[in-house]
Structure formats: C-alpha cells, structure tokens
N, C-alpha and C positions, 0 to 999 in steps of 0.2 A: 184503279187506273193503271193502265197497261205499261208506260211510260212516262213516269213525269221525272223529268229532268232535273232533281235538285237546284234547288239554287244555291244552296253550301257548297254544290259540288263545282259551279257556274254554268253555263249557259250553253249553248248548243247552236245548230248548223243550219246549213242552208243548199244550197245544187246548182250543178249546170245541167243545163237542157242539153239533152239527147232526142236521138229521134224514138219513135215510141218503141216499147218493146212490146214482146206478145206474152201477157198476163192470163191469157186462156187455162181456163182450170182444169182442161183434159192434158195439161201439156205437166203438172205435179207429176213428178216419179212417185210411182204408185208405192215404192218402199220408205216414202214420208207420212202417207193417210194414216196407217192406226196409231189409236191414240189420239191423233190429229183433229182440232176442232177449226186448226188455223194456219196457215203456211205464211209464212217469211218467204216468200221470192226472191226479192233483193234490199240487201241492207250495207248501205255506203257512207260511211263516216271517216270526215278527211277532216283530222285536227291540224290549224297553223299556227304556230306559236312564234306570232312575228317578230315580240317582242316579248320583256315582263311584263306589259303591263297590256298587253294585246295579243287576246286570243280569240280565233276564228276557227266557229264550227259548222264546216259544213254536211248536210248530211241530205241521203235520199231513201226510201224505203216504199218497198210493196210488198202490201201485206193480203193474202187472201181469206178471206172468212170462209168456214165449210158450212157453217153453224151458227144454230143461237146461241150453246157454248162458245164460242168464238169471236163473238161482237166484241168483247172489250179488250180483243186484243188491237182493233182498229182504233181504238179510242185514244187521243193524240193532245197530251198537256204540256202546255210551257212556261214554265216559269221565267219570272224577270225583275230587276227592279234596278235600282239606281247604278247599282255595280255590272249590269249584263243587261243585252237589249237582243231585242228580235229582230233584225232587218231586214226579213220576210219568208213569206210562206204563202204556198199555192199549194193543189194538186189537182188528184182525178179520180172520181170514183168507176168503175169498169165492171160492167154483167161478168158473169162464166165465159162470156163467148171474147171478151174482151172489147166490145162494145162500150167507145164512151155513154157515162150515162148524166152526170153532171162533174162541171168544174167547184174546185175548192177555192176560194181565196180567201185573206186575214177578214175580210168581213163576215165570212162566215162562222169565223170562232168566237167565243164568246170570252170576252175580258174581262175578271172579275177582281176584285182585292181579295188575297188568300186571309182569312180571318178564322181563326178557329176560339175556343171558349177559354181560352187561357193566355190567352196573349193580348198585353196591351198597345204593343208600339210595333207595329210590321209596317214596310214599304215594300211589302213583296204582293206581285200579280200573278195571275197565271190568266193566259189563253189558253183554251182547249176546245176541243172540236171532234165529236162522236154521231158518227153519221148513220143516218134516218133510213136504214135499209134494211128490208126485212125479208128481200127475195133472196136466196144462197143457190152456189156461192156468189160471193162478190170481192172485187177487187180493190184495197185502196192506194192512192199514190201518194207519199207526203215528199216534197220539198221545202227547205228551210235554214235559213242561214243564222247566224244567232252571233255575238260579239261579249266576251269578258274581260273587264278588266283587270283580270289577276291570273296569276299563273300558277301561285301551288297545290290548286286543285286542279285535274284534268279528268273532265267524266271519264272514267271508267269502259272497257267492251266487253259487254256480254251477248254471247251470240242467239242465245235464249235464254230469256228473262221469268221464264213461267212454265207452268206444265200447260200441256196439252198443245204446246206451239212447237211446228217441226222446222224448218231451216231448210231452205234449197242453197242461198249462199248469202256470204254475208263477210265485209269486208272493214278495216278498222288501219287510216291511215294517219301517221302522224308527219308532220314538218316541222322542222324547228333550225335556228340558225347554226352554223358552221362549226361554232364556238360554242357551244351548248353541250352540255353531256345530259342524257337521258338515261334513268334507270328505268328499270321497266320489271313487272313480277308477271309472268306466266301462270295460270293455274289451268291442271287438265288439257293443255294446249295439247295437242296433238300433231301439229305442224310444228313449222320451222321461220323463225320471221324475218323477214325479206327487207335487209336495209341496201342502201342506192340513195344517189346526189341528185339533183337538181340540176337543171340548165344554169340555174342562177347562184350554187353552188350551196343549196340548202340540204338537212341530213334530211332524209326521211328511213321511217319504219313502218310497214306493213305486215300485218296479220290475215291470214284468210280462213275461213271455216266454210262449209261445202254439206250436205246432205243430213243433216242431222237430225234425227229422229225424235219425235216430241215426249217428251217423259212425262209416263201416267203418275198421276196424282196417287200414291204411295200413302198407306198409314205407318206412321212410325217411320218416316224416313229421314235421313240424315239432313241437315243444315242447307240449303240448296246450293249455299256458295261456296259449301266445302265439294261439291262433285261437278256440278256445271263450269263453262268453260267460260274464263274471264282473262282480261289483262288490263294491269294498273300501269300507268306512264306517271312517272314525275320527274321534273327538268330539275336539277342540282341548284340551280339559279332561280329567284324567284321575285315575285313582287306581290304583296296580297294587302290591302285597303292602304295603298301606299307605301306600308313599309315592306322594304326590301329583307332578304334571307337568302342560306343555304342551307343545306343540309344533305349529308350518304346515309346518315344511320339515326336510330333512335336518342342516343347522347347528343347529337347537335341539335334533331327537332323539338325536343324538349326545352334545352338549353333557350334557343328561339324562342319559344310558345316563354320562358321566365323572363329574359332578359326582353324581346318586344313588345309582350302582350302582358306580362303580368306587373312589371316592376312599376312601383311609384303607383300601382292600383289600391293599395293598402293602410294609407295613411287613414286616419279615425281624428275627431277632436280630442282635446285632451278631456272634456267633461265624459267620455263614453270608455275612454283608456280606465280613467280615475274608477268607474261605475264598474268596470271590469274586476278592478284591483279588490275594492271593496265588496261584490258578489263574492268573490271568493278567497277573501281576506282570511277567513275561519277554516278553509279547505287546505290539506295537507299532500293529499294525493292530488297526483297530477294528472290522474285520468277520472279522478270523481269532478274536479277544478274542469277539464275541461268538457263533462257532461252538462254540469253546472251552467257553464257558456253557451253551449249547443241546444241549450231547453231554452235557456233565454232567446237565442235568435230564433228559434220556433215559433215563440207567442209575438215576437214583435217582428217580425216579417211572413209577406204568402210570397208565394209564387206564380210568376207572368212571365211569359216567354218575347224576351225582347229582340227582333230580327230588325235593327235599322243599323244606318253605318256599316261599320267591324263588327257589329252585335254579333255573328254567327262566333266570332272565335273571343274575341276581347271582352271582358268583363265590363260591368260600370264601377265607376269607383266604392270604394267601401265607405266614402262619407256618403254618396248620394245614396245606398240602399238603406245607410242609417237614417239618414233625414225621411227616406218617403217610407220605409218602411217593405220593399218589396225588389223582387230581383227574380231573373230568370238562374238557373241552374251555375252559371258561369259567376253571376252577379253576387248570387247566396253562399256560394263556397267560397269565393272570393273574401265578402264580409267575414265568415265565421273565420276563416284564415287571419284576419286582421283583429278579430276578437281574443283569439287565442293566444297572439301575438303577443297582445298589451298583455298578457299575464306569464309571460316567457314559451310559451307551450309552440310546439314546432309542429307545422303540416304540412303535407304536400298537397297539389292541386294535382287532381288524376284524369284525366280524358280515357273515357271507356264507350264502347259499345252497347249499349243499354237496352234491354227489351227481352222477353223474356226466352229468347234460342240464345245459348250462349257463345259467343261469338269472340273469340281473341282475335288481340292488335296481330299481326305474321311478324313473330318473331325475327326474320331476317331480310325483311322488306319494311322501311318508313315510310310512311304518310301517312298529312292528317287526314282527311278522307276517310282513313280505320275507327272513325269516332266520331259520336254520336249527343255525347254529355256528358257531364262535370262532378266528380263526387270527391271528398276527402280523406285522408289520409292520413293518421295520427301513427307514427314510427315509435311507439313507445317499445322499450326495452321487452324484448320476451311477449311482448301484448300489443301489437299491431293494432289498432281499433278503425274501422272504414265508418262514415259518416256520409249517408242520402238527404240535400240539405233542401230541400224539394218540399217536402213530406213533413207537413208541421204538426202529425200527429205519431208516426212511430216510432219507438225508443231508440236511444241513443245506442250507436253500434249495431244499430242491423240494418241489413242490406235489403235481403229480400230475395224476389226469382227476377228484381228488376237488372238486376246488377253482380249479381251471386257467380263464382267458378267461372273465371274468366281472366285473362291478363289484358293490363290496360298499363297508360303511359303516367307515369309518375314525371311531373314537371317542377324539377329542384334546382338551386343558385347553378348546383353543380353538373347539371345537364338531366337527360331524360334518362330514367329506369322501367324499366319494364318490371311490373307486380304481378299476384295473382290474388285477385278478390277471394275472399272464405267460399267455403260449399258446404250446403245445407245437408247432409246425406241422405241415404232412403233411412237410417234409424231415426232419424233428428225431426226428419217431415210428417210427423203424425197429428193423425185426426182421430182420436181418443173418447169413445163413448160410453154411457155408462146409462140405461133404462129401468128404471122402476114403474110396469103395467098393470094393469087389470082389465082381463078382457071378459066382458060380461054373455051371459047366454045370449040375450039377445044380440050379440057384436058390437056393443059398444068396445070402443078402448080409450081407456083414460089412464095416466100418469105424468111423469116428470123424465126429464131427458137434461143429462149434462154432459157435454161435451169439450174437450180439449183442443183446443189446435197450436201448433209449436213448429218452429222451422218456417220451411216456404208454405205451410200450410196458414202460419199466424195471420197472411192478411185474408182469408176464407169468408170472414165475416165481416171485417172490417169497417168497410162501407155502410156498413147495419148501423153503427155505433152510436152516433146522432141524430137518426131516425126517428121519428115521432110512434109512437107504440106502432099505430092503423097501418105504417108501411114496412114497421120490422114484422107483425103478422103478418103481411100480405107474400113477403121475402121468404116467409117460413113456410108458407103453405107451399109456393113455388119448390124451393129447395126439397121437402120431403114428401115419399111418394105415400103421404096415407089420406087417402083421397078420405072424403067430408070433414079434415081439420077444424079445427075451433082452436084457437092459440088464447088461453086463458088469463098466462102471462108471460111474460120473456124479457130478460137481461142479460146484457151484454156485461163480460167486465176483463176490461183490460190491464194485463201483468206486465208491465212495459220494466222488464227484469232484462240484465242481459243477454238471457237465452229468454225473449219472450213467449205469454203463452197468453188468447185470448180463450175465457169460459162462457161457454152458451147455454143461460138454462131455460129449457121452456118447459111450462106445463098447460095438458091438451086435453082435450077430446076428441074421439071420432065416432058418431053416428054408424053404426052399420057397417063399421071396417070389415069384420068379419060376418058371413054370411051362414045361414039356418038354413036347415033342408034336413025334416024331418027330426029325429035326434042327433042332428051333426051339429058340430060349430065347425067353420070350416075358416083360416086367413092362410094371409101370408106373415110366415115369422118374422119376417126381416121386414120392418117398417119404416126402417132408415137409412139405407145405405145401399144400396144395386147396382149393378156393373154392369153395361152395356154389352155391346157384342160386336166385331170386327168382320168386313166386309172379308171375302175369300178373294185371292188374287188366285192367280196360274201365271204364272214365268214371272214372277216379281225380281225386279235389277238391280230394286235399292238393299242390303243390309237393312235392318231392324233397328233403331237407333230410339232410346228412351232416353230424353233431355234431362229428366227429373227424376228421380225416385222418391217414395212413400210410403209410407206405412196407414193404415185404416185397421182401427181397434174398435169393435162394437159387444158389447156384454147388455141385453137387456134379460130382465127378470119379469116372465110373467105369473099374475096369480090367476090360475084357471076356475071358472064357476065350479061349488060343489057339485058333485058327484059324477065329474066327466074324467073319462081318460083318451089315450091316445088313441087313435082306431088305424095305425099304420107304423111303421119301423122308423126310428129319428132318425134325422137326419144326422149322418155320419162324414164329411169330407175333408180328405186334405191331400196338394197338390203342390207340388215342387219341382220347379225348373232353374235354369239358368238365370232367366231374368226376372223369378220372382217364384211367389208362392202364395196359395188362398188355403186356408180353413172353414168350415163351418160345422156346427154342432148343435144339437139340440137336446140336453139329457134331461129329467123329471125327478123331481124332490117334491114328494108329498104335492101340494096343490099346486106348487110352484114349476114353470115351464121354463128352463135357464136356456138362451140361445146365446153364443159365440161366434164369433168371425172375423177374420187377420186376413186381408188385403195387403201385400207387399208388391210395388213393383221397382224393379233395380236399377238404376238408370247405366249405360253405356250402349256400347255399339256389339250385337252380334250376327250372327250369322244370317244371308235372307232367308235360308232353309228353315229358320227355325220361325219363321215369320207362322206358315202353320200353325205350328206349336202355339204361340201366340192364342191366334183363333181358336183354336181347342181349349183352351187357357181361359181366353174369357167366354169362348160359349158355357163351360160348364161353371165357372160362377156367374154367370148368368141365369145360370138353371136352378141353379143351389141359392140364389140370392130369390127365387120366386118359388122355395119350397112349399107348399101349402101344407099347416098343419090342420090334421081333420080330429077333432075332439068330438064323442060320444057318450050321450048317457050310460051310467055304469048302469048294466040290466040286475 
C-alpha cells in the first residue's frame, strides 16, 4: 500500500476547495516520464498544531497513473482509532484528458478493523479506497482532513515514497503556536525552508520540492531513506496519551520514555520475586543467572501485539504479563526487566528500529518516530549481552538480521543513551556444507548432506524446526535444486550456544539426476547451492550497497560408477573483488569426484561503477554453479 498513514505516527489531513485544476496528462514535463509508472502532480500537506493535545492534518494530492505498474500508487489507507479520527474525505477520479469521470466519497472506502495474526487487543481501523480503473492514464484527487490527539509524533514529508513515482510538486506545511519552538531534521533537502507568521500570529514552516524524477528500482541499492528527500518536525512541548513531556536531545527523550512510560511498570508479586531467587539460588555468574531468567520467560510467555490505549509506547505492567502469561515486545521486556531485577541484575529498555535494512536512531536529531520495537540490554562489565524477548525459541544473546548493526535508544534512571547492537560479519554468516554422494550410471544420486548455519544465517532453517517430517520434506525439495528428490530422512538440531549454530542433515535420493546418452553420464556438480544472476542497468544513480555479508562453504564428495572417467577439463575457478569473492573446483581421486565452492559477499557501500562488476560477478558463478560434469566409459 502506497500510503498508509501510521497510526503510531498519528493521523492525517483534510483540504480546502479550490477551483479545479488541469490534471491533463499531456500537460507532465516530459523530464518526469522515464522510469515513471506514476506522477505526483500536486501534494499539500498543511500540519496545525493548535495545541498538545490537538493536531490538524490537512492534506490534498493528485496523483496520475501512466500504468498498471502504477495502480498502487493511487491506492489511499487511513488509519484511526480512539486517539485520531478522520473528519473527511472526498475526491475525483479524472481520464488523460482531465475529464471528470466519478466522484470519491467516505462511502466509498472501505472500513475495516486492522487485525493481523499476532495480535490480540487492537482498536485500530483503517479506511482505504483503491480505485477500479483500468483505462491509462488516469487521474486521482484525494482530499482529507484527519484530527490527533497528541503531539509527539508529527507524520513525517516525504516527497516520494517509492520508486517508479516522479513528482511535479509537492509541498509540506507546518503551524504551530507563537510559543512553541520546533525542531525540524532536513535530509537531502535540497531547498531552503521558508518560515513566516500568521495573521493571527501563528509560526509556520514550509518546505517545497518541485520536478523530481522517479527512481528506478535499483538492485543492491542503499536504504531508501538514507538518499530520498524527507523532513522530520517535532515541537519541544508535547502531550502524548495524556501525559505531557519535552525534550531537544536523546538524554531528555529517554529520560521521558523511564520516568513516564516506564517507572512503577516493574513491580512482580513477592511469590514470583522469591521463584526468581530460588531458580537461581545455585547460579554464581551473573550472566548464566540471567540466561537462567530469560529461558524461563520464553516457556511461560508468547508473544501478541497489543495496540489499545498508550499500547503503542507504554508497556503493561509486569504483574499482568505474569498472571496471563503473554505480552507484546514492550510488555516482554518490560517483565524480563522485572525478572531480572528481583535477582539484582540491571537492564536497560532499548527502542530500536527493527526489520531487516539496518536503520540507526540520527544520531543528532531526537524522536520517537526513529523506532519501531523494544528489545534488552544487559551492561554487563566487558560483555554487554542484547536480549530479543519476542522469540520464545532462540538462544539467549542473539539478536539476529532482526535487530543486528544498528544504534538504538537505551532508556535508563539517568536519561537516554544512544548503543550500537552487535554485527554479524561476512566471516561469522556462514552456511557450511559438507556432501557424501554416489552417483550411479544410471543417474541416480544418493547420499547424506550436513550442513551448518551460524551468524545471521542461524535462523535459514528455523522455521523447519517443529515441523512435522511430510513438511520439512516438502521445505527441502523446495530449497534444493535437484530436481526428482526423495528426502529419506532429515533433522534438524539446534546449538542454542552463544555464537549459535543450527545442523541440517538430510539423506536422499534422486531418480535420474544425472542424465545418459550413449556412454556419458552427464549432471550438474553442484547439487546444492546456485547463485542467481543480476539484471544489467545503464546509467545506474544508486551506489552498490550490501546490507549483509556471508559466507557459503560447500565440499561434496562424489563416488563415480566403475570404470568412467572425466570426458572434459574440471572445473577450475576463482574470483576476487572488492565486495567479495567465489571459488569453485572439481579435482578426481581414484573413483571419487571432490567439488568445492566458497561464495563470499561483503557487506558495505561501494561504488555504482562497480555495480557491473557485480553482474560479471554473479553471471559467472552462475555459470560455474551449473558446470555439467560429463563422465565416460573408460574404452
């Protein structure tokens, strides 16, 4: 969905009527089309910040579809619920020629409760409205006024939100009263922002963006919101589910987030304090003692995402997740915090950005808005330990690619610190294999396959774990490319160590893998592991940006039928660049056909020039990964 409005972030706008304008799609500056599936015409958002506890958004936008890539940029969701309301919405749908073609109004959207599979307790709805037009182009108008009660979230302007969307113009206004001081963070701005009074003596701020060209969908491209053009507003004064705050910097927001939202959340009965003591009565170490804790709140609590009240920022308290047994992200680390407590053990509560691009809090700019979800923090001496309290199945101290290489807000007695989560490296992220085959004249191939995973690769299989045999088979035919599989047996087992590592072993067969033709036997070496291949750009804008790095280790050993040998030159490669490097090998011992192969890619930001290179890069392990070895009766 094109736009949907958070409701963490609060609510959204509305418009005054104007007379109509000309929406005609010959009228786009032709230096907006490529690339372009969708043009932005006009985009007007006038924030009022009448009060703290009253914010008014109004906004207007026409949006032109070129395309059927382009449809869901017209697609228009609003969220809402007890703290934020919609106070209305119309528009206009418009041909090419700018011909009305139908009216919009709130009957037409559709009203649903936002429910997703993990959440127990929401009060939040969304209206949306995605309109039923399949002739191009076409035009849409949205108007819409929207009302929050709080004020230290203020949506955010982004002048484009997506690729393939260009911008003719697009404007981003704020009001607020006299007495108010606003900070504001610029990114990529390009202008200059235009402050001026009111008749009635109110400050305003305006932004404007103008012509901007839609950005192709890029592989390997940097972070969207580290290059696209945005700006963050937030008023010094504030009011958010009642309670009131300030804050200029991250030591006061913090501070806030302990002293409003956190304190007096912590208390436990004494029978659950005592149950504490006693678990780790016999524990000496204060990081085994608080592993000890953190497996117990695993088995007796899941996770449910609770969006009522303050649910977005305030935890529930630590008795209620102990009585029912369940808590969202805030809720759980809130309890383990309290668990850890009763046994003297100190944590902090972290607000980070979570999902797998990694995303830091801006260092020189506060708010909450920069965050996403809640995870722990154990300050021990020399051994900092991070805690994902979500996840009632992986080991104590790891994070993962959820939450991995990133700085996030550390919220203590003594105000907010800014951290940086552990990083997994490209050495640490391997996927580790080891094959014992036999490939028969006829092309069967049958053996045993183990595999390692460790780093960001640990959760690869994960999901497998509890599976019932019929679906971890079904998983493994999927995942490997040796097409007529038979999966004979397979176990998963997990080393929930603290550098974890999960082992996969399967043993198989395959009918026919290899193919006959005459005295040939003819496969492909590599039965497990293939690298795809990278579309070609010309004029690519983005830098080359790898989120992650890895490593991939593959050693299978085949035993070839009597009396065949090689009938072509082995396979010999290896490849080294900047952002990484591939091997492959295949050399012959007596009957046995040994293949190797070391996939590395490096994670950082390099040049777009070398994007090419890239392509080059994985075309030929792409090539090298679909060697076909051709074996011949020995004459």
């Amino acid at each position: 969905m094109r736009r949907i409005l958070a409701i963490a972030l609060i609510l959204f706008g509305s418009i005054s009527v104007k007379a109509q304008e000309d929406y005609s799609a010959s009228l786009i500056p032709k230096e907006l089309l490529p690339y372009a599936s969708a043009v932005m015409r006009n985009y007007e958002k006038t924030v009022e910040i009448r009060n703290k506890e009253t914010v008014v958004y109004h906004i207007k936008e026409a949006i032109t579809v070129l395309n059927r890539n382009g449809a869901e940029a017209a697609h228009l969701g609003l969220w809402y619920n007890k703290g934020s309301k919609i106070k209305s919405i119309k528009g206009m749908i418009y041909d090419e020629f700018n011909k009305p073609i139908s009216k919009i109004s709130s009957g037409n959207f559709e009203d649903q409760a936002y429910i997703d599979d993990y959440s127990l307790f929401e009060d939040n709805r969304v209206k949306h409205y995605n309109p039923s037009v399949t002739t191009y182009p076409y035009t849409v108008v949205y108007e819409y006024e929207t009302q929050s009660n709080q004020s230290l979230n203020i949506t955010p302007w982004y002048p484009v939100e997506e690729s393939g969307v260009a911008v003719e113009k697009s404007v981003y206004k704020v009001i607020c009263p006299a007495d108010e001081s606003l900070r504001y963070n610029e990114n990529n701005f390009k202008g200059q922002v235009e402050t001026g009074t009111t008749d009635k003596g109110l400050k305003t701020y305006t932004w404007r963006a103008a012509n901007i060209k839609a950005y192709r969908d890029e592989p390997y491209s940097p972070i969207m919101s580290n290059y696209i053009t945005s700006v963050r507003v937030v008023p010094q004064h504030f009011v958010y589910g009642g309670i009131p705050g300030s804050f200029t910097n991250w030591e006061e927001l913090g501070k806030w987030n302990y002293e409003k939202l956190l304190v007096d959340r912590q208390k436990l009965s004494l029978a659950t304090v005592e149950q504490m003591k006693e678990l780790t009565a016999n524990i000496t170490d204060p990081k085994l003692k608080a592993k000890a804790i953190y497996e117990y709140m695993q088995h007796k609590t899941r996770y449910v995402s609770i969006q009522i009240g303050i649910g977005g920022y305030q935890p529930f308290p630590a008795t209620d997740v102990d009585q029912l047994g369940y808590g969202d992200c805030k809720g759980l680390v809130n309890y383990t915090q309290a668990l850890l407590k009763a046994v003297g053990i100190n944590s902090w509560y972290c607000v980070v950005e979570a999902g797998n691009s990694k995303i830091s809090m801006k260092k020189d700019f506060a708010s909450m808005d920069q965050g996403n979800h809640v995870i722990l923090c154990l300050p021990f001496k020399n051994d900092t330990t991070w805690l994902e309290c979500t996840n009632q199945k992986i080991p104590f101290g790891y994070l993962g690619s959820f939450t991995d290489d990133r700085t996030v807000l550390a919220c203590t007695p003594e105000g907010g610190r800014l951290l940086h989560t552990p990083k997994y490296t490209t050495e640490q992220n391997i996927e580790s294999r080891t094959a014992d085959v036999t490939i028969a004249a006829d092309g069967t191939l049958t053996g045993k396959m183990l595999t390692t995973f460790s780093g960001s690769q640990y959760n690869n299989r994960r999901e497998y774990v509890d599976e019932p045999f019929r679906e971890q088979a079904k998983a493994v035919q999927r995942i490997y490319p040796i097409n007529n599989m038979e999966v004979k047996s397979y176990q998963l087992k997990d080393e929930p160590k603290y550098q974890p590592e999960m082992k996969e072993a399967v043993q198989f067969e395959a009918p026919e893998y290899g193919m006959t033709e005459d005295d040939k036997l003819i496969f492909i070496v590599n039965p497990t592991n293939r690298a795809g291949t990278l579309r070609e750009l010309v004029n690519r804008t983005q830098p080359v940006y790898i989120n992650r790095g890895y490593t991939d280790i593959d050693k299978i050993v085949y035993t070839i039928p009597e009396g065949y040998e090689p009938d072509k030159k082995l396979l010999s490669l290896s490849i080294k660049k900047d952002f990484g490097s591939y091997s492959a090998n295949v050399s012959l011992n007596g009957n046995q056909l040994v293949y190797t192969r070391k996939f590395q890619l490096k994670d950082g930001t390099y040049s777009k020039d070398e994007y090419s290179e890239l392509v080059d890069f994985y075309q030929s392990a792409e090539e090298a990964d679909h060697y076909k070895m051709v074996l011949v009766k020995k004459k």
